[in-house]
C-alpha positions in Angstrom: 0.0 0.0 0.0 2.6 2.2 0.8 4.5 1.9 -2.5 1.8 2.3 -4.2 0.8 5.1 -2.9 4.2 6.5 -3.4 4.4 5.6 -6.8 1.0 7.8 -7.3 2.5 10.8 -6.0 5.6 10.2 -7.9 3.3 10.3 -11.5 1.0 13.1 -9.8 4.4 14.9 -9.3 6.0 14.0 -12.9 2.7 15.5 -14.4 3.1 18.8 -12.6 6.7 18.4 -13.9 5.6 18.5 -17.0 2.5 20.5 -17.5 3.8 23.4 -14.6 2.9 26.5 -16.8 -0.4 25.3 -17.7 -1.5 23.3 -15.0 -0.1 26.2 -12.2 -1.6 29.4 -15.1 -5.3 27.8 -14.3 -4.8 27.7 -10.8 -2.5 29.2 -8.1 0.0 27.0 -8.4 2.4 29.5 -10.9 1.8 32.4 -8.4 2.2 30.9 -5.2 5.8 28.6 -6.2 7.0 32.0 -7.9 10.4 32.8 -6.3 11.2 36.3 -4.9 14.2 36.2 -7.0 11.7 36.4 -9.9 10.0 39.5 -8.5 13.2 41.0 -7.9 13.6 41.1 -11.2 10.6 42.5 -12.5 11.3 45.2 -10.1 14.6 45.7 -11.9 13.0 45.7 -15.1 10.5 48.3 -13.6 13.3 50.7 -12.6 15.0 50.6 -16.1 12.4 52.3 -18.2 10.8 55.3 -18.0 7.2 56.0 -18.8 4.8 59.0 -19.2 0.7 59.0 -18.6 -0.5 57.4 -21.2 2.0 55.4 -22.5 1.8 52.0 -23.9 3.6 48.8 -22.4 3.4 45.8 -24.5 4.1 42.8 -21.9 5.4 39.7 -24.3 5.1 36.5 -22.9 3.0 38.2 -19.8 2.3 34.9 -18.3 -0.4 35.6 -15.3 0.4 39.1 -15.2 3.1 39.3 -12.3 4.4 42.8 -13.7 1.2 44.5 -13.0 2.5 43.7 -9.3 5.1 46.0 -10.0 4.0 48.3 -12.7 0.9 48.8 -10.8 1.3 52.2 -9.8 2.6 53.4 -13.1 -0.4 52.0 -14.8 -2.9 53.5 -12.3 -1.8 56.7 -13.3 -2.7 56.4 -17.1 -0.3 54.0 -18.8 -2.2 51.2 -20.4 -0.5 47.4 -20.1 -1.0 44.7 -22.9 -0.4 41.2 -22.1 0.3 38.9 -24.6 0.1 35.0 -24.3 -0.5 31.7 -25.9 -2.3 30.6 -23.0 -5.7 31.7 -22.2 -5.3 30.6 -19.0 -2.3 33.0 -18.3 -4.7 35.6 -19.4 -7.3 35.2 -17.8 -5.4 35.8 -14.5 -3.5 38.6 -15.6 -7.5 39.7 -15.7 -8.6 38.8 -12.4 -5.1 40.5 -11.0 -5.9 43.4 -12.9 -9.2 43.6 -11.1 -8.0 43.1 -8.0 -5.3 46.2 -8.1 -7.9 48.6 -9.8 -6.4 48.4 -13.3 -9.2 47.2 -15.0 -9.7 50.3 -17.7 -6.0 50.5 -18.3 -5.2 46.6 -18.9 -5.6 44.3 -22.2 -4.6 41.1 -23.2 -4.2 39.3 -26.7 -3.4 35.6 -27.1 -1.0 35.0 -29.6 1.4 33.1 -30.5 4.8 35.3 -30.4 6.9 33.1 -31.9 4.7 33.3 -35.0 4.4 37.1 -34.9 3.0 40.2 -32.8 -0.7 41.0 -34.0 0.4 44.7 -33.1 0.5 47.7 -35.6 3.8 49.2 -36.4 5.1 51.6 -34.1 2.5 51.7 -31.8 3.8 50.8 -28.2 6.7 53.0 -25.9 8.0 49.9 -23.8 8.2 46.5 -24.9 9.0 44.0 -22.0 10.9 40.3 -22.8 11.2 39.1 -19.0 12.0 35.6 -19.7 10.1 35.2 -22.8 12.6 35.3 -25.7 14.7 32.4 -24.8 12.0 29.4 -25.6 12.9 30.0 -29.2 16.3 28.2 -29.7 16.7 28.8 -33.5 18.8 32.4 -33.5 17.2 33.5 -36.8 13.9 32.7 -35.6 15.0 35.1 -32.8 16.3 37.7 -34.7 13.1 37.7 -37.0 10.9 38.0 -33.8 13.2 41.1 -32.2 12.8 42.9 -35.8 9.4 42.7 -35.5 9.3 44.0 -32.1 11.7 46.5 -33.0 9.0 48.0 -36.0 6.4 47.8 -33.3 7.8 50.2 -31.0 7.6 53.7 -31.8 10.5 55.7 -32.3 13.1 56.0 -28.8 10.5 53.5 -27.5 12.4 50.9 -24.9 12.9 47.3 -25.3 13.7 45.7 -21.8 14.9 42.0 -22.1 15.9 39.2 -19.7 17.0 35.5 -20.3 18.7 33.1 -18.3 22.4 33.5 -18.0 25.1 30.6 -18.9 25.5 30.6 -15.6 21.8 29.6 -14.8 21.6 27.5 -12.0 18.3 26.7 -9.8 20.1 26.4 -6.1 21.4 29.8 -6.4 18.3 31.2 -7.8 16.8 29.4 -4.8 19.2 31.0 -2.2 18.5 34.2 -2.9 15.3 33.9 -2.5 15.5 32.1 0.6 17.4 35.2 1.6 14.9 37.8 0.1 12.0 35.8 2.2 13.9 36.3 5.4 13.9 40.0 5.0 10.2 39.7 5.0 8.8 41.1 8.5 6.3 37.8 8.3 8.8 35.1 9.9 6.0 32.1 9.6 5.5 33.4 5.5 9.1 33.0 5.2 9.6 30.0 7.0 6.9 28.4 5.2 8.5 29.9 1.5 11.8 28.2 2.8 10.4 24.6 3.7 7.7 24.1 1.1 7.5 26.8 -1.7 11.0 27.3 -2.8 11.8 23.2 -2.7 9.1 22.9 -4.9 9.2 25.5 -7.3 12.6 24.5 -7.7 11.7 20.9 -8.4 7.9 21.7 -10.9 9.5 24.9 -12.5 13.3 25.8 -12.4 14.4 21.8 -12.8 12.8 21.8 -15.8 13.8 24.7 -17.3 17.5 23.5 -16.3 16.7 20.7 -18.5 15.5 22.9 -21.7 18.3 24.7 -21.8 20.6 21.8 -21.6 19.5 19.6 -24.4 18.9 22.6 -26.3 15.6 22.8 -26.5 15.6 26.7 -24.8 18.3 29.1 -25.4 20.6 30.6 -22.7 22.9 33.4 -23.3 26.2 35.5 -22.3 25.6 38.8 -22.1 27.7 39.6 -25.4 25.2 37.2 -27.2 22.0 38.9 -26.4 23.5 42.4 -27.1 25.0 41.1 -30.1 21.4 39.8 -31.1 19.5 43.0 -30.0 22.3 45.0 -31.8 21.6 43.1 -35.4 18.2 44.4 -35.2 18.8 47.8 -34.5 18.3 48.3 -31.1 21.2 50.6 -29.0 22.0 49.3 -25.9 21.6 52.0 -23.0 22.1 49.6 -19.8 23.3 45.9 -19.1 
């Protein structure tokens, strides 16, 4: 009995493993096994470009919406957010987050696929965010192709902001200083319970696997010279590393 029922949570487990984004996007799985280091971040992204009221951030790859969390206070004073996502899911709680922070008039979403394209007009958005988005698509032209349409889709001294994992990528460090962002939290039990249950399992449903992407090749991870060597072929100027 007891084997068995080990082996059960073994397959319930290697499912997660497999279906995390879409199985955690429907539910509060994503959210909740997040790590801080993640948010951190976004927060870095949200310091590096500079908006006006009524400008227009196009959010690529926006998952559930985790940078209205941090672009929240921007957006509540007139910039309008647009997530794009293949998965409705995703989408439909970047809505529901929306909602709950007021944003409601100021946020859309479009599914798409972005590696087939943006279904956005030409020079039409100030801010384009990449935060962890770009690096799914291993073939470099394919890339490339996708940046150049990104690049015609801002409008002119717009801002592209991109993140993707580092050579160095490496899911017990990423995991460690979260563990050490938690702990600066004033809640000692939300930390403790980040440190015992969360971060061992988002490291385990979500950062184990994309470990193993990137090492057979079926993600991309970069140096820093080869993404500003790739942003630099398409014509973007690099302000900030």
């Amino acid at each position: 009995n007891n084997s068995l029922k080990l082996r059960n949570v073994l397959l319930i487990l290697k499912k997660l493993y497999k279906n995390y984004w879409e199985f955690g996007f429907k539910s509060y799985l994503y959210d909740l096994l997040t790590p801080s280091a993640y948010f951190a971040s976004l927060q870095s992204v949200s310091e590096n470009i500079s908006l006006t009221t009524r400008d227009i951030i196009l959010d690529v790859g926006c998952g559930t919406g985790q940078a209205l969390k941090v672009l929240r206070s921007d957006i509540r004073k007139g910039i309008r957010y647009i997530g794009l996502d293949l998965l409705k899911a995703g989408l439909n709680r970047t809505k529901s987050k929306a909602n709950n922070f007021g944003l409601k008039n100021n946020t859309f979403c479009i599914q798409a696929d972005f590696s087939q394209g943006i279904p956005i007009k030409i020079a039409s958005v100030d801010c384009i965010i990449c935060h962890f988005t770009l690096y799914v698509i291993y073939e470099t032209n394919l890339r490339i192709n996708l940046m150049s349409i990104l690049f015609e889709t801002l409008k002119r001294g717009g801002t592209f902001v991109i993140v993707n994992p580092s050579k160095s990528y490496d899911p017990e460090s990423i995991i460690h200083e979260s563990a050490h962002l938690d702990k600066c939290s004033k809640n000692i039990f939300y930390g403790l319970i980040r440190k015992l249950i969360v971060n061992p399992l988002a490291k385990l449903l979500g950062l184990n696997y994309i470990l193993s992407q990137l090492k057979s090749n079926q993600w991309k991870w970069f140096s820093l010279e080869e993404m500003m060597d790739e942003v630099a072929q398409v014509g973007f100027e690099v302000l900030s590393t």
